[in-house]
C-alpha positions as CSV (number, residue, x, y, z in Angstrom):
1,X,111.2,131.8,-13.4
2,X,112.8,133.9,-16.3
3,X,111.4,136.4,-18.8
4,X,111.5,136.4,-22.3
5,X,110.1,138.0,-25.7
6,X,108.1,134.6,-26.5
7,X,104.6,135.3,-26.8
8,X,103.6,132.4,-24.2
9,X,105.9,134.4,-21.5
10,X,104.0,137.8,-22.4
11,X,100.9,135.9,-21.7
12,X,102.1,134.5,-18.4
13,X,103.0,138.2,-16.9
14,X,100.2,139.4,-17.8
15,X,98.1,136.5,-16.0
16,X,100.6,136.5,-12.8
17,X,101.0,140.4,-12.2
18,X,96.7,140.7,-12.5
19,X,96.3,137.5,-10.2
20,X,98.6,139.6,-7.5
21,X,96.6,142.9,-8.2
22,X,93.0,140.9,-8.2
23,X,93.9,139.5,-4.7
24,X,96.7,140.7,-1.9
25,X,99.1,142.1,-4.0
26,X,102.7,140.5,-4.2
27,X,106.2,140.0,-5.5
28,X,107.5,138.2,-8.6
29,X,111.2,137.6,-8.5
30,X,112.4,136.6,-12.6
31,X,115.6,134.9,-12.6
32,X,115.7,132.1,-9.7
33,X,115.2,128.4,-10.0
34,X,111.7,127.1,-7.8
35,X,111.7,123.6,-6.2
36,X,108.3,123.3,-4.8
37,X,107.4,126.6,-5.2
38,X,110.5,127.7,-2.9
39,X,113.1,129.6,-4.4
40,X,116.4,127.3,-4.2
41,X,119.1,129.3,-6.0
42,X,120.1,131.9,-8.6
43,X,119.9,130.6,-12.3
44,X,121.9,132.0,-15.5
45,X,119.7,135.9,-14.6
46,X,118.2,137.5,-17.6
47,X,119.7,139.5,-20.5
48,X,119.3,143.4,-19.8
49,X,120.0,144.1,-23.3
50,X,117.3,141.9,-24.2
51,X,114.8,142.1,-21.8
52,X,114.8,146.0,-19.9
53,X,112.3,147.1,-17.3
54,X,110.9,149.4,-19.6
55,X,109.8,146.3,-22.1
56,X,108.4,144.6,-19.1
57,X,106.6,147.6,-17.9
58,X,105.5,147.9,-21.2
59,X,104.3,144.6,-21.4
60,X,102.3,144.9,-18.1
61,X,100.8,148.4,-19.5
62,X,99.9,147.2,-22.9
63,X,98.1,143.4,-22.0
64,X,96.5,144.0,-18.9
65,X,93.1,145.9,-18.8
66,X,92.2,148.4,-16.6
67,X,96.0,149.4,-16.2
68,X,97.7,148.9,-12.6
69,X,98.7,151.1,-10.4
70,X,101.5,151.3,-8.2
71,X,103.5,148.3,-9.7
72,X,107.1,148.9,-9.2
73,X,110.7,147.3,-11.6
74,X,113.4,146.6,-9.4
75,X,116.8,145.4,-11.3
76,X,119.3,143.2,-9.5
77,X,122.7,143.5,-11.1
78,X,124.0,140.1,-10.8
79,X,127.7,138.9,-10.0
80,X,130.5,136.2,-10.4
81,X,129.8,133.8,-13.4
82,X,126.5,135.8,-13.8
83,X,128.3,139.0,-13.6
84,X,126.5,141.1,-16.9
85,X,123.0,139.9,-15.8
86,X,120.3,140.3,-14.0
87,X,116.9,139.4,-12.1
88,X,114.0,141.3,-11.8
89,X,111.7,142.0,-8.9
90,X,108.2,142.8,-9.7
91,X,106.4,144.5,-6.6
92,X,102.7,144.5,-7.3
93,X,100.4,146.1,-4.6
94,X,96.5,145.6,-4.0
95,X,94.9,147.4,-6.8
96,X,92.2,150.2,-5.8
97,X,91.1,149.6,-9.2
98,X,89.9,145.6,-9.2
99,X,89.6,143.4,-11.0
100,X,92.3,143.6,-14.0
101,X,91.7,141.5,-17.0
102,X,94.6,139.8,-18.5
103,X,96.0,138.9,-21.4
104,X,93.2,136.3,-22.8
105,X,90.4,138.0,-21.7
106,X,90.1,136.5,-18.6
107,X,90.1,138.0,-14.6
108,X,93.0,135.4,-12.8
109,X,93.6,135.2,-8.6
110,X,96.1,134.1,-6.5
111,X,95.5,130.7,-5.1
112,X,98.0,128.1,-3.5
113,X,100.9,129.5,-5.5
114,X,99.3,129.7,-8.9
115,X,97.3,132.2,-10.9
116,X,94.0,130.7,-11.4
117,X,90.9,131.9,-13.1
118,X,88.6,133.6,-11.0
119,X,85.0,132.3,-11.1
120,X,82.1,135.2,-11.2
121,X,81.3,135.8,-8.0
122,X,84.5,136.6,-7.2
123,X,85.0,138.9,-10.1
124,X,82.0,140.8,-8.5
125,X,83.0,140.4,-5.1
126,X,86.7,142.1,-5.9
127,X,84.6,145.0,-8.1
128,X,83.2,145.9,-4.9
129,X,86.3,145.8,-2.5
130,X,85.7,149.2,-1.3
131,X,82.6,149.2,-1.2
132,X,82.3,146.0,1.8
133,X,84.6,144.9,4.1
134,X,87.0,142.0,2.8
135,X,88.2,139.6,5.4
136,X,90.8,136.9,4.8
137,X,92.3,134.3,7.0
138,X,95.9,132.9,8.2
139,X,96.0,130.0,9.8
140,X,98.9,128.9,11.5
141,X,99.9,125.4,13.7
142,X,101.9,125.2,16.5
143,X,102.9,122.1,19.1
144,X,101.5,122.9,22.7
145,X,104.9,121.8,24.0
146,X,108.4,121.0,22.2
147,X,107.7,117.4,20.7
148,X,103.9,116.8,22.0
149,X,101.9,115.4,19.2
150,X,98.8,117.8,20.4
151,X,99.2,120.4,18.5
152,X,96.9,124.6,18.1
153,X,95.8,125.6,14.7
154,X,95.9,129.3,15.5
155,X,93.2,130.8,13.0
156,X,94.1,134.8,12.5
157,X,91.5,137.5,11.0
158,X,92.3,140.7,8.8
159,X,89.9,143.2,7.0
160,X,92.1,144.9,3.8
161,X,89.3,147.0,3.0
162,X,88.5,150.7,4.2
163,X,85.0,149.8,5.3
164,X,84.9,148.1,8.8
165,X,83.7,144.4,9.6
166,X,81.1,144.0,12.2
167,X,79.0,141.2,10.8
168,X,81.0,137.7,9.2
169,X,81.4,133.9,8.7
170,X,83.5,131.9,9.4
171,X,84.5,128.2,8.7
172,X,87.1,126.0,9.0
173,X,87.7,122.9,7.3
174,X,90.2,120.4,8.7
175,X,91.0,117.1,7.2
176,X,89.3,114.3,8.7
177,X,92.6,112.6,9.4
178,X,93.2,114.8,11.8
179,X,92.1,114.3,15.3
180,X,89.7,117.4,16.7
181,X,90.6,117.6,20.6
182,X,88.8,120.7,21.4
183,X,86.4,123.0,18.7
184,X,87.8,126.5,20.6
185,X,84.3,128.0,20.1
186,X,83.3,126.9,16.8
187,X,80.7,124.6,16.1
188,X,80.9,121.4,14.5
189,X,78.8,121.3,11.3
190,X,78.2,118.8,8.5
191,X,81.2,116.8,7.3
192,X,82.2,117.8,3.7
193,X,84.3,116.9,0.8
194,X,86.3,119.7,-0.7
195,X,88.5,119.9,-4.5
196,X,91.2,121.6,-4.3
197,X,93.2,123.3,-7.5
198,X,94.6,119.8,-8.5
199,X,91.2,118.1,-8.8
200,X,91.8,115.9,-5.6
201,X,89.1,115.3,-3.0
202,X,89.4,115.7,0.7
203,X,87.7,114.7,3.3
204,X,86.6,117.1,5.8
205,X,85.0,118.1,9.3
206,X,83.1,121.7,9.2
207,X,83.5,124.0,11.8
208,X,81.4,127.2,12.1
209,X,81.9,130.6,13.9
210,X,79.0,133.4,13.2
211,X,80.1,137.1,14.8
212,X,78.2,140.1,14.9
213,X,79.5,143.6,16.8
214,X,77.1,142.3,19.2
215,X,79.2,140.5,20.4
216,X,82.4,141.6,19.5
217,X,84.1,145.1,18.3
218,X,84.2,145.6,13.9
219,X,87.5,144.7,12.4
220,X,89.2,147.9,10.7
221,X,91.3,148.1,7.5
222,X,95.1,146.9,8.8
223,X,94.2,145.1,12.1
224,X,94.4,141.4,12.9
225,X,92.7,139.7,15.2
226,X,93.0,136.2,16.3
227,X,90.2,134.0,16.8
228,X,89.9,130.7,19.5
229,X,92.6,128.2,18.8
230,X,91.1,124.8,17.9
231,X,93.1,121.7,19.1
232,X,94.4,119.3,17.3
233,X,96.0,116.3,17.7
234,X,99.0,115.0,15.0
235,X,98.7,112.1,12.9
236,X,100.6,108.9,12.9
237,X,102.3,109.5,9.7
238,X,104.4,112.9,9.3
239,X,105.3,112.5,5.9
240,X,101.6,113.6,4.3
241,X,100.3,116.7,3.6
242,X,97.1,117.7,5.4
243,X,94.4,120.0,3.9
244,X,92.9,122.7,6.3
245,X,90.7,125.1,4.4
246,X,88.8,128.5,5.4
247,X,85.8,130.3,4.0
248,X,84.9,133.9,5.6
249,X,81.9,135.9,4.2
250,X,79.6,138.2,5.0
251,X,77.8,141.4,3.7
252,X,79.6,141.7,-0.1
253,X,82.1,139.7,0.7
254,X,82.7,135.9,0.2
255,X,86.4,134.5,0.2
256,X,88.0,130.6,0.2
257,X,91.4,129.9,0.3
258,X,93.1,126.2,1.5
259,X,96.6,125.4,2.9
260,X,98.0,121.5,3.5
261,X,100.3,120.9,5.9
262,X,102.7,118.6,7.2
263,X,103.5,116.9,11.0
């Protein structure tokens, strides 16, 4: 990615500094060439006559709505055949102040690498972030031994609101391609189809998890805590990519997010 004074690249900070602020906060690095959204080298840097950090904060400032704060302009003096230019790093933290309207009058969140327009629950779910817990997943997969083809999909829980968690939902949805060895304490629902941000359709098994602090202690602002590992075992082909999605909700909070992954 690389800044500069066109209108459409005004419009595009705008949209990707309020997507990071909307959702987990973030950095944007300006002056590197992506291959599949991983950063593979160092292009031709950015002008520093032409475009300062005071024009991009005043960018940030002037075209998104309420105004962020905390966002920090780093400057990378660059070297060699670049030497005379430079990147910038945009550090974006979670904003207090949620949500943050861009540009074109529109609320945008992260989602699977892009900035993508929030629908209007979750605009009202981020207006009350401090007011409920918020609870997100990571899931991770792991082989059970080096080169087994059964393989752990380790499903990790974290609360980035002030207000503890003692009551949620969870569920998990694995592509149905995918071999299910062992549920690790959810239940198996409905199957499902799911669209994810390219329009394409998976199929899917459901599995649920409800928790109360009956059962088990509230989750606080900063801590992670892992639930049961469900058991998987790998496909035959190694070469796809595999959807495994997560929805978590509970009292004023409702959140989706989807990863694929490969064998």
């Amino acid at each position: 990615m690389t800044l500069s004074k066109y209108e459409g690249c005004k419009k595009e900070l705008s949209k990707d500094v309020s997507a990071f602020a909307n959702s987990d906060g973030g950095i944007l690095v300006y002056g590197v060439v992506e291959e599949g959204n991983i950063p593979v080298r160092i292009d031709n840097g950015c002008d520093p006559v032409k475009v300062t950090r005071e024009w991009i904060e005043q960018v940030i400032d002037s075209r998104i709505q309420r105004k962020i704060d905390g966002i920090r302009i780093h400057q990378v003096d660059l070297s060699g055949e670049n030497f005379g230019r430079v990147l910038y790093v945009i550090s974006i933290p979670q904003s207090v102040d949620a949500p943050h309207m861009a540009d074109d009058n529109r609320y945008y969140k992260r989602y699977n690498f892009k900035s993508s327009p929030m629908e209007d629950y979750e605009v009202r779910d981020v207006r009350r972030r401090h007011d409920h817990p918020n609870l997100k997943l990571q899931c991770f997969i792991y082989s059970v031994e080096l080169g087994s083809i059964e393989k752990e999909l380790k499903i990790d829980i974290y609360n980035t609101s002030s207000i503890p968690a003692e009551y949620y939902g969870v569920r998990l949805y694995i592509d149905k391609r995918i071999l299910i060895l062992d549920h690790g304490g959810f239940m198996l629902g409905a199957d499902a189809e799911l669209l994810d941000e390219e329009g394409k359709t998976h199929l899917v098994y459901c599995l649920l998890k409800p928790v109360s602090n009956t059962t088990s202690i509230p989750i606080w602002e900063g801590e992670t805590f892992g639930l049961e590992k469900v058991k998987l075992m790998a496909p035959t082909s190694n070469e796809d990519k595999y959807f495994v999605g997560w929805h978590v909700s509970g009292p004023g909070f409702m959140n989706f997010d989807a990863q694929t992954f490969t064998f």
